[in-house]
DOVO-513183 format. One record per residue (C-alpha): residue number from 0; residue in one letter; x, y, z. Coordinates in steps of 0.25 Angstrom, whole numbers. Each point is the difference from the previous one (the first is absolute). Example, Ala and Ser with C-alpha at 12.3 -4.5 7.8 and 13.67 -1.06 7.14 Angstrom:
0	A	49	-18	31
1	S	6	14	-2
# end
This chain:
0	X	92	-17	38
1	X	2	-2	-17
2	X	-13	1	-9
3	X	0	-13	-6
4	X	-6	-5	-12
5	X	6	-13	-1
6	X	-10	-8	10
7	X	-2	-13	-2
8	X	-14	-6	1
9	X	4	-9	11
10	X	5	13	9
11	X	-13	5	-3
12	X	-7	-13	6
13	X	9	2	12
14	X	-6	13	4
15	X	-15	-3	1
16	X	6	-13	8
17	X	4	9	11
18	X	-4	1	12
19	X	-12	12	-1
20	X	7	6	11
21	X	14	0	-6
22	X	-5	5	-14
23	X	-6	11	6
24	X	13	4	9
25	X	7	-3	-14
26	X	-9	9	-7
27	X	0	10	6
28	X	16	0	2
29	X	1	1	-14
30	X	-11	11	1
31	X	8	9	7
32	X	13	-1	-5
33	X	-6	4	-15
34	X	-14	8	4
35	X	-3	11	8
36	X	-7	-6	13
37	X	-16	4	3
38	X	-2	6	-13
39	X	-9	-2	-11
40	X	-1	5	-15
41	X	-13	2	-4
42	X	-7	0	-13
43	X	-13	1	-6
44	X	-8	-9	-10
45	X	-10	4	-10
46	X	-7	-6	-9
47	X	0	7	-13
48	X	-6	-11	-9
49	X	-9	-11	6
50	X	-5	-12	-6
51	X	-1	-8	-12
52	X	13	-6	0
53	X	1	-12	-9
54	X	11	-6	8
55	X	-4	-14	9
56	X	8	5	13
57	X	-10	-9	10
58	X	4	9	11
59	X	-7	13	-7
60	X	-13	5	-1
61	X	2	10	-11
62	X	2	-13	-10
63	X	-12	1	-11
64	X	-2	-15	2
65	X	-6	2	14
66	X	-13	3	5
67	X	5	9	11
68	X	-10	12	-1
69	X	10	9	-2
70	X	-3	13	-8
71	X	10	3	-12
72	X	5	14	-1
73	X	7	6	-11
74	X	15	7	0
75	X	-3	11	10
76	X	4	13	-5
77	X	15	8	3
78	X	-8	10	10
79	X	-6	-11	8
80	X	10	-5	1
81	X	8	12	5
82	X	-10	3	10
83	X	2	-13	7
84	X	14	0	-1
85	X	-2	15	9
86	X	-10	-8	10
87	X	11	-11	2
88	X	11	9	0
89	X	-8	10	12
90	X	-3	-15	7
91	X	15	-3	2
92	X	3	-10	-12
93	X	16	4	-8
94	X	-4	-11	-12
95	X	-13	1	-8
96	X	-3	-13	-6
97	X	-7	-2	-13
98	X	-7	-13	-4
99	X	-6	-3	-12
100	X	-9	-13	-5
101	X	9	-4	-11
102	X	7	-12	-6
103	X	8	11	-7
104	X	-3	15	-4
105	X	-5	6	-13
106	X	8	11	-6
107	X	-10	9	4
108	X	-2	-4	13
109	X	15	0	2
110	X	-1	15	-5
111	X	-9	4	11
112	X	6	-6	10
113	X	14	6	-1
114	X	-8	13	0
115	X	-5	-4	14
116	X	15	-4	4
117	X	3	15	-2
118	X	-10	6	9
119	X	4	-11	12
120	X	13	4	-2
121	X	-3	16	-2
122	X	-6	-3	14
123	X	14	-5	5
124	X	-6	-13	3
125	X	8	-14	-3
126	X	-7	-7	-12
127	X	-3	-14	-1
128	X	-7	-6	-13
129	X	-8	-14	-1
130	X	-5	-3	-13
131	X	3	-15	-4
132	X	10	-4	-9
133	X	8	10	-6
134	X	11	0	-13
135	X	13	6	1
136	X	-6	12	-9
137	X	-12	4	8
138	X	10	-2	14
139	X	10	11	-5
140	X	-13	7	-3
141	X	-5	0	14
142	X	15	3	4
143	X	1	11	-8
144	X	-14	7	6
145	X	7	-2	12
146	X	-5	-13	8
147	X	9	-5	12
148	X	-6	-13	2
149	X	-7	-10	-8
150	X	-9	-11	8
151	X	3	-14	-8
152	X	-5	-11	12
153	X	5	-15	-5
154	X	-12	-4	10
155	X	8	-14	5
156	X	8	-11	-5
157	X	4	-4	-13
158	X	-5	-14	5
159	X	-13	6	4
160	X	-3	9	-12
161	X	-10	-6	-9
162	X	-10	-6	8
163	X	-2	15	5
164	X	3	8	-14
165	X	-2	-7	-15
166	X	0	13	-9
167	X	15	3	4
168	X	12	-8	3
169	X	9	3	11
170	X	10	4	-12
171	X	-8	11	-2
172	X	-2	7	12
173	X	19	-2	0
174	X	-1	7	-13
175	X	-7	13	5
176	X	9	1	13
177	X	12	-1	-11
178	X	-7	10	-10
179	X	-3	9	14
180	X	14	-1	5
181	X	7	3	-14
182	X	-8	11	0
183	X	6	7	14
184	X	-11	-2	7
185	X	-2	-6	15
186	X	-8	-14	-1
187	X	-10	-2	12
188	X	-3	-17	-1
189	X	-7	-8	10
190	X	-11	-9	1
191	X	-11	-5	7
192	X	0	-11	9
193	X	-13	-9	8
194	X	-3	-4	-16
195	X	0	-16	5
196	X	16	0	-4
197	X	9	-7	9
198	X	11	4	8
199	X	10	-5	-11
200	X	-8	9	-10
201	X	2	13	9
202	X	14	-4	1
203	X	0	0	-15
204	X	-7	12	0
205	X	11	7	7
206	X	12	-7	-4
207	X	-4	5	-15
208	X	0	15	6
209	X	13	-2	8
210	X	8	-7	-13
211	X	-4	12	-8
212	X	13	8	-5
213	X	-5	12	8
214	X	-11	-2	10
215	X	-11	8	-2
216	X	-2	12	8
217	X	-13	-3	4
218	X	-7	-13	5
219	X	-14	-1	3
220	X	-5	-11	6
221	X	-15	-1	-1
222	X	-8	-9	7
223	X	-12	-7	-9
224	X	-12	7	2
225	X	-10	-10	-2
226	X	-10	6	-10
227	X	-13	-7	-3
228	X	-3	-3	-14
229	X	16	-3	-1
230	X	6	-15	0
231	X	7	3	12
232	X	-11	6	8
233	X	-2	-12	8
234	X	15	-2	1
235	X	3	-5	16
236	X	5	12	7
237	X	16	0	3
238	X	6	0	13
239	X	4	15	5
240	X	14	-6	5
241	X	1	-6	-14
242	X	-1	13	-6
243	X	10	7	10
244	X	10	-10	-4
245	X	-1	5	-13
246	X	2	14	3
247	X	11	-4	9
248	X	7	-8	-12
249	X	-4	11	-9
250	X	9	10	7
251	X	12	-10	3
252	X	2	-2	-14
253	X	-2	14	-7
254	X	6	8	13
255	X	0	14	-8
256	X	-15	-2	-6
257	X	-13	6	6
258	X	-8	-12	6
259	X	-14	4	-3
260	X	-13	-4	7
261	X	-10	1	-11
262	X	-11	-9	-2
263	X	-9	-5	10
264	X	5	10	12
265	X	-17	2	1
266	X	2	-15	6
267	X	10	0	7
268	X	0	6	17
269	X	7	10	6
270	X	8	-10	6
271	X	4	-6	-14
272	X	4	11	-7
273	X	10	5	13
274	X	6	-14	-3
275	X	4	2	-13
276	X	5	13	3
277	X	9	-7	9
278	X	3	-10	-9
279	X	5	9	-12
280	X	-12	7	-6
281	X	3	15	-2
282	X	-11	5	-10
283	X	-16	-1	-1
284	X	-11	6	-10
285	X	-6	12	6
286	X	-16	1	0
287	X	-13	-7	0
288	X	2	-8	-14
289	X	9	-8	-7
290	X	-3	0	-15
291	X	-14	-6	2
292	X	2	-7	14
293	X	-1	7	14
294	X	11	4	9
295	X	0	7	15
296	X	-4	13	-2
297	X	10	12	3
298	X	-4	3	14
299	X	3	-12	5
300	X	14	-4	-7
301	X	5	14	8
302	X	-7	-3	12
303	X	7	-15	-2
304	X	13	9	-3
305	X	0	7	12
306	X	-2	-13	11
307	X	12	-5	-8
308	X	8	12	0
309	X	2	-1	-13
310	X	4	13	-11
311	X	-3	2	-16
312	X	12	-1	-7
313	X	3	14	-9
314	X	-1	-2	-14
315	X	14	-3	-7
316	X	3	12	-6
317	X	-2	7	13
318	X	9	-10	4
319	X	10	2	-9
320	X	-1	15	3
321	X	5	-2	14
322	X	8	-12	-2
323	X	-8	-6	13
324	X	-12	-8	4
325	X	0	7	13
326	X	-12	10	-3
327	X	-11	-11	-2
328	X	-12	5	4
329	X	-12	-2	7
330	X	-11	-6	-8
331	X	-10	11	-6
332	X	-13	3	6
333	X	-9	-4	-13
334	X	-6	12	-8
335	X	-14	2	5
336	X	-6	2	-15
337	X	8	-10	-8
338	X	0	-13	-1
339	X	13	-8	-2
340	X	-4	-12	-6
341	X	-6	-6	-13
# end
């Protein structure tokens, strides 16, 4: 099966027309031929900056210009970080995930970070960097201190944009995957559906990520968690099978790419999630939060593991060491004094 990159909008429309049944069998055909079955890359998200950010995102509760209650906290410090880090790494996570209320960093934010890159790295963790727009300067920066991944989601279609985002354009969030990509880095772009788009829209969504020149490493696809004091908190609930299809499309189109249940997986049943492992998705966050949002905590993600039989994928480099994906392991038992989550 090629990698193509050269869908048309109308083969894209064609795939959430199936059948579910037949885009599952589909999905997880391709699944097979490009991924390694029952295995599942595990990464870690922490916030390191939370709140006060100017930007309109009417999905987000850490925009300035909503009443969510949330309490601001500063640019954590390098150790703190670190020490996280350690807790995700003895919980099972290969990816440490850094995210940052920014439209764009300051140079002396952008300083502290890279310093926090190095200690995620030193730990021989995967790095992954979320930090709003970014110029091709500060993404050779991040590349040079050693970042694998940088987290740039376009959210949903081009069509769909402004009436969820006013204070960037589409354009812009294209211009930091490029400035992300020139710099050597792997792109991890998604979005988030259940925003009151419509099928069309997550078509959209996904044929943008599929056209790409290269198709980004990693896709999240997050489900809306519905946050009062947010525009969209009252936002009708989407229908699961909608949401699998996505997944399911997700990995037809970007075979190679880390499908990643991210968002919303607090939300979603046992049930749910084992179809969307069936339907393509090989990657979750790890822990009881997600930036400012909640998650299922770490005991129960191995338990759900181990009904489904399913193994953490290694880290790349191990990887790369053994020039194999067989040695996955079993998910970690979580560390009893840590904690690895924001």
């Amino acid at each position: 099966m090629n990698i193509r990159n050269d869908w048309s909008r109308a083969e894209v429309e064609e795939l959430f027309a199936l059948p579910f049944m037949d885009l599952m069998f589909r999905a997880q055909t391709v699944h097979r031929v490009h991924q390694t079955p029952n295995t599942v890359q595990i990464s870690t998200l922490l916030s390191i900056k939370t709140g006060a950010c100017p930007e309109d995102c009417a999905y987000c509760p850490q925009s300035l210009r909503y009443d969510t209650g949330l309490a601001t906290e500063e640019l954590m410090e390098v150790e703190a970080v670190a020490a996280r880090a350690r807790a995700a790494k003895a919980a099972g996570a290969t990816r440490f995930c850094m995210g940052a209320a920014y439209r764009s960093p300051k140079p002396k934010d952008l300083r502290k970070v890279t310093a926090m890159i190095r200690e995620v790295k030193a730990l021989g963790l995967e790095s992954c960097a979320t930090l709003g727009m970014v110029s091709p300067a500060q993404a050779r920066d991040l590349k040079a201190a050693g970042l694998d991944y940088y987290n740039h989601n376009i959210d949903t279609s081009p069509e769909y944009y402004d009436k969820i985002i006013t204070t960037r354009t589409f354009q812009d969030r294209l211009d930091t995957l490029q400035a992300v990509r020139e710099a050597g880095m792997n792109v991890c772009c998604g979005g988030i559906v259940g925003m009151g788009e419509t099928a069309a829209d997550r078509v959209g969504m996904l044929h943008t990520l599929a056209t790409l020149a290269l198709h980004p490493e990693s896709v999240p696809i997050n489900l809306l968690v519905r946050v009062a004091g947010t525009p969209l908190a009252d936002t009708t609930a989407l229908d699961p099978f909608d949401f699998v299809r996505t997944v399911a499309a997700a990995r037809i189109l970007m075979p190679r790419a880390h499908v990643r249940l991210s968002a919303g997986r607090s939300e979603m049943s046992d049930e749910l999630q084992a179809l969307c492992f069936m339907a393509g998705a090989n990657s979750i966050f790890y822990g009881e939060k997600l930036l400012t949002t909640g998650n299922p905590d770490t005991v129960h993600d191995r338990r759900l593991f181990e009904r489904l039989n399913l193994v953490a994928e290694p880290a790349s480099d191990a990887l790369e060491a053994v020039g194999t994906r067989a040695g996955a392991l079993p998910l970690a038992e979580p560390a009893e004094s840590h904690s690895a989550t924001a």
